[in-house]
C-alpha positions in Angstrom: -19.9 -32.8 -11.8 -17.9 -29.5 -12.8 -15.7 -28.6 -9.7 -14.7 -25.0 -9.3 -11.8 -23.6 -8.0 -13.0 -22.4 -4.5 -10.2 -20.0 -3.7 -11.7 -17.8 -6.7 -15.2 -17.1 -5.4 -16.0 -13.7 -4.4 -18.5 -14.2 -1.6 -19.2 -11.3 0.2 -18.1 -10.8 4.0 -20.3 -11.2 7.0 -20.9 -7.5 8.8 -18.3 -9.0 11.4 -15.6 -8.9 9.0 -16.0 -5.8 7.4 -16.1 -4.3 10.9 -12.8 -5.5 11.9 -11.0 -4.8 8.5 -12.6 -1.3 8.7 -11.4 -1.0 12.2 -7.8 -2.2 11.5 -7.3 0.0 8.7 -8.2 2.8 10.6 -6.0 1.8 13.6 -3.0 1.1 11.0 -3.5 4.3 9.6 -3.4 6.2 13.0 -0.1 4.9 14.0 1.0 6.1 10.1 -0.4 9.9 11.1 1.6 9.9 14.7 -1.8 11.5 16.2 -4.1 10.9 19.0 -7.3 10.4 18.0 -10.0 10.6 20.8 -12.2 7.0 21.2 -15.3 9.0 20.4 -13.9 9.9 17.3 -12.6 6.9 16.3 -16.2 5.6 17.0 -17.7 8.1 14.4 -14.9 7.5 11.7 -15.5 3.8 12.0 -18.9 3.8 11.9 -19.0 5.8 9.0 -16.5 4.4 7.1 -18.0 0.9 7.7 -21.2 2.6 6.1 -19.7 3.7 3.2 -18.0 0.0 2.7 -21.6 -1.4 3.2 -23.0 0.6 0.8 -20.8 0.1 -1.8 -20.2 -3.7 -0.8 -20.4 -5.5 -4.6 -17.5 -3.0 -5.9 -15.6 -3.6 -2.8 -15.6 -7.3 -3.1 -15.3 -6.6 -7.2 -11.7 -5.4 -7.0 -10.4 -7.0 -3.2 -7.2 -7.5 -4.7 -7.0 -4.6 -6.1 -5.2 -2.2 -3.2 -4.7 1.0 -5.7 -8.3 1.3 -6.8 -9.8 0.5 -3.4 -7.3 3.4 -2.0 -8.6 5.6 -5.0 -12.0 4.8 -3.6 -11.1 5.5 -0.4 -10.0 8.9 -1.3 -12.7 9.9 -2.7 -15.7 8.5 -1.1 -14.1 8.2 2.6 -11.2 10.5 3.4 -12.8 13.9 3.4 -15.3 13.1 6.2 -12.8 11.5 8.3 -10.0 14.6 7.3 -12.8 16.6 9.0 -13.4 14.8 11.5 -10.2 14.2 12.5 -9.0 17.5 11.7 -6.3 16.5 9.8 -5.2 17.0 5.9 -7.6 15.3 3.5 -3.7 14.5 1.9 -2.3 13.9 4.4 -4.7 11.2 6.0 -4.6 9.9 2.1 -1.0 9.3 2.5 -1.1 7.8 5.5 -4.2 5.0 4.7 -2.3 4.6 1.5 0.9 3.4 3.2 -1.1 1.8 5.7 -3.2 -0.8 3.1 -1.1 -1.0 0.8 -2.8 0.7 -2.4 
């Protein structure tokens, strides 16, 4: 029987886990911004970042290790609802998820 390395299998993540890393990078990039963002807010952005994530699951888990081109992808599918929602810079909230995940 043809073993395979285990560590390189892409599967996909449960809904749990993409909920958590969706909320932690959020959180992460809060503390980057030094703002208050109200819970309801944060609510919204999560949820709708999460979508997004869902949505576009198989090129998510495609590049994983790829930090630069999920932040790219982050920029442009993701950070201009949240800007406005948040009322913050589009670049600035770029910035700050950039330094916060490491892409």
């Amino acid at each position: 029987m043809n073993q395979k390395n285990e560590k390189h299998d892409q599967n996909l993540p449960n809904l749990r886990k993409i909920r958590r890393a969706c909320n932690k990078e959020l959180y992460r990039t809060i503390k980057r911004l030094k703002i208050w963002v109200p819970p309801a807010k944060l609510a919204e952005a999560e949820e709708l970042y999460l979508k997004k994530v869902v949505l576009n699951l198989s090129f998510i888990a495609e590049n994983g290790s790829n930090r630069k081109l999920l932040s790219d992808w982050w920029d442009e599918n993701v950070c201009p609802d949240i800007a406005k929602l948040w009322d913050v810079e589009p670049a600035e909230l770029a910035r700050a998820f950039r330094d916060a995940f490491g892409g």
